[in-house]
C-alpha positions in Angstrom: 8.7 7.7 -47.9 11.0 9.5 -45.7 9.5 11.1 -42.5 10.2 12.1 -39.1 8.8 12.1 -35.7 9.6 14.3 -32.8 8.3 16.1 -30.1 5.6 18.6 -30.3 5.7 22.2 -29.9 3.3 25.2 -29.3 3.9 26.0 -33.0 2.6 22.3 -34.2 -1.1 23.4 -32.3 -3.0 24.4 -35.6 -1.6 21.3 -37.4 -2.9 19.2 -34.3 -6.1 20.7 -34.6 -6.5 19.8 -37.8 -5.5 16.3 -37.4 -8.4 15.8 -35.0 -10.8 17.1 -36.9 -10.2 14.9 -40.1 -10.0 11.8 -37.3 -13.5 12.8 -36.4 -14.7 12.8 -39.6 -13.5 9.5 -40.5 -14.9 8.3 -37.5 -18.4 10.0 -38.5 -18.8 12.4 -36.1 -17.3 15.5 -37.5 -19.3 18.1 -35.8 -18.1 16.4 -31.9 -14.9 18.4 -31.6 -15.2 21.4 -29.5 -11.7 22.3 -28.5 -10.3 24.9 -29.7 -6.7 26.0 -30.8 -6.4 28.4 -27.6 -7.3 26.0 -25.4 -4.7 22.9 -27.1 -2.2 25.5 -26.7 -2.4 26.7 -23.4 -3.5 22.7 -22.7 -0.4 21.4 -24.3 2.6 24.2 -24.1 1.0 26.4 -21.0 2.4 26.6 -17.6 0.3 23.7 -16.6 0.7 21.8 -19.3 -1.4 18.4 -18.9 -0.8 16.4 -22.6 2.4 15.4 -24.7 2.6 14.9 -28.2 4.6 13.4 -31.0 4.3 14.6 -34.6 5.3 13.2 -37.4 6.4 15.2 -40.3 6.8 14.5 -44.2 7.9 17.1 -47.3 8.0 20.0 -44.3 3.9 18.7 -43.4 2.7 17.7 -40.4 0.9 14.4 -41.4 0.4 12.3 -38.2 0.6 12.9 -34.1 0.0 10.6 -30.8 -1.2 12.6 -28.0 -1.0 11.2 -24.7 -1.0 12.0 -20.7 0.0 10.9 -17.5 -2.3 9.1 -15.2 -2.3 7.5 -12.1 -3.9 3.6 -11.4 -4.8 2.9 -8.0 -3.9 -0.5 -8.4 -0.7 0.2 -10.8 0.6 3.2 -10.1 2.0 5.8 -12.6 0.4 5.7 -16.2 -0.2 7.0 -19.4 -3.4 7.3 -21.7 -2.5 7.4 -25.2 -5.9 9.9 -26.3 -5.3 9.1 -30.3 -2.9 8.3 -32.5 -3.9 10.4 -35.6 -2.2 10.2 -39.1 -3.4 11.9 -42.5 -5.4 9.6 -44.5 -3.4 9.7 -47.6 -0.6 9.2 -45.5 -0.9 5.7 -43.8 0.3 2.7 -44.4 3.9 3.9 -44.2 4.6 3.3 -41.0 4.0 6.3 -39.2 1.5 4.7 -36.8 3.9 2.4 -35.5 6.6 4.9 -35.6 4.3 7.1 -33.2 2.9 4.3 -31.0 6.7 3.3 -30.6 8.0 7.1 -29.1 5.2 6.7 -26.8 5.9 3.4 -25.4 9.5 4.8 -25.5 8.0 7.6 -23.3 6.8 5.3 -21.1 9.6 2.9 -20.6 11.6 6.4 -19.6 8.7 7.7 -17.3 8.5 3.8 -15.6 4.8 3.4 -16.6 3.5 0.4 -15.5 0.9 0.2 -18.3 -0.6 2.5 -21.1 -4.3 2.4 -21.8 -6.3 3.6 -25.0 -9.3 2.6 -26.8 -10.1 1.8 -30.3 -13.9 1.9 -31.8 -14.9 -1.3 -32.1 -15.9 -0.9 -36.0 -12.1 0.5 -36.8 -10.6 -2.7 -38.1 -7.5 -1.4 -39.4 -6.9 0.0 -36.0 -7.6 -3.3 -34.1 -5.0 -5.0 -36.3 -3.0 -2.5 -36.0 -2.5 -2.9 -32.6 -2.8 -6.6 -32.6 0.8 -6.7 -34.0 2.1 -4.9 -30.5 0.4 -8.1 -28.9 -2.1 -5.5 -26.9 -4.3 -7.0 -24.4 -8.6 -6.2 -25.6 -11.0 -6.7 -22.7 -14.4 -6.2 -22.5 -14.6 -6.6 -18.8 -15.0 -2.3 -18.5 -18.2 0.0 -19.7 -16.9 3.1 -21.0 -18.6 6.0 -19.2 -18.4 10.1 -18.9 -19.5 12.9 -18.3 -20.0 15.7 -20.6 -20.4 19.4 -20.0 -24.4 19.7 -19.0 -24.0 16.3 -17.1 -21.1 17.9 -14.8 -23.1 21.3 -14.7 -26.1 19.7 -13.5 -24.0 16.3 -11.6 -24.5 17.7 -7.8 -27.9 19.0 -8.7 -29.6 15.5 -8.7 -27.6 13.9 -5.8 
C-alpha cells in the first residue's frame, strides 16, 4: 500500500475531525467529542496556533494523523505531548502508525525535546504493543487527573 505522510494544513481540518470521532467510537465513547471544526481550525492554523499535525494520505484520502503540542517539564524542559495518533480502521496494519509516530519523534529531535509523553487506554492492546516495539517507558507511578468545563466554571467557587 502506497501512502504518504506530511504536514497538516487548514484544509486537512474536516478530515481531522473525522478521524477523531471514529477513534472515539472505537474507544466507546462516541458521544465525548465536543470540539468542533471552527475551533480545530482556528486551534491548529489560526494566529495562535497551539497543535501540529501529521496526516497521512492514501488513493487522494486522508486515512491517519498524529496531533501533538509543545509543552514545557519543570524538571526537563522543552516537550511535546503526542494527543493521538489516529488511523482509519480499515486502514491499519500498514504501517502508517509507525510512519506517523516516527515524523513526530522526527519533530522532536529537530525541536530538541527532551522527552514526549502520551497515554494509551489501558484495555487498547494493539496500541500497547504497538508502542512496545519503540521500547517506550509505561509507569504507573502518575494518576491521570482533569478538569472539565463545569469543574473549571465552578473550581474558585469551592476554594
Amino acid at each position: 500500500m502506497n501512502y504518504t505522510i506530511r504536514k497538516a494544513v487548514k484544509a486537512d481540518v474536516a478530515d481531522m475531525l473525522r478521524l477523531v470521532k471514529e477513534l472515539a467510537t472505537y474507544e466507546k465513547a462516541p458521544d465525548a467529542v465536543e470540539v468542533s471544526l471552527a475551533e480545530m481550525e482556528a486551534d491548529g492554523f489560526g494566529p495562535n496556533a497551539i497543535y501540529s499535525a501529521f496526516i497521512s494520505e492514501m488513493d487522494g484520502m486522508i486515512v491517519g494523523m498524529a496531533l501533538y503540542y509543545t509543552k514545557y517539564s519543570t524538571w526537563k524542559g522543552k516537550a511535546i505531548y503526542l494527543d493521538d495518533i489516529i488511523v482509519s480502521e480499515k486502514y491499519r496494519r500498514f504501517g502508517i502508525g509507525g510512519k506517523l509516530f516516527e515524523e513526530v519523534v522526527k519533530a522532536g529531535k529537530e525541536m530538541g525535546v527532551r522527552k514526549i509523553d502520551w497515554q494509551v487506554l489501558d484495555w487498547n492492546e494493539p496500541a500497547i504493543q504497538f508502542y512496545k516495539k519503540y521500547n517506550t517507558v509505561f509507569t504507573n507511578e502518575w494518576v491521570n487527573c482533569t478538569l472539565y468545563k463545569e469543574q473549571i466554571q465552578n473550581a474558585m467557587e469551592r476554594g
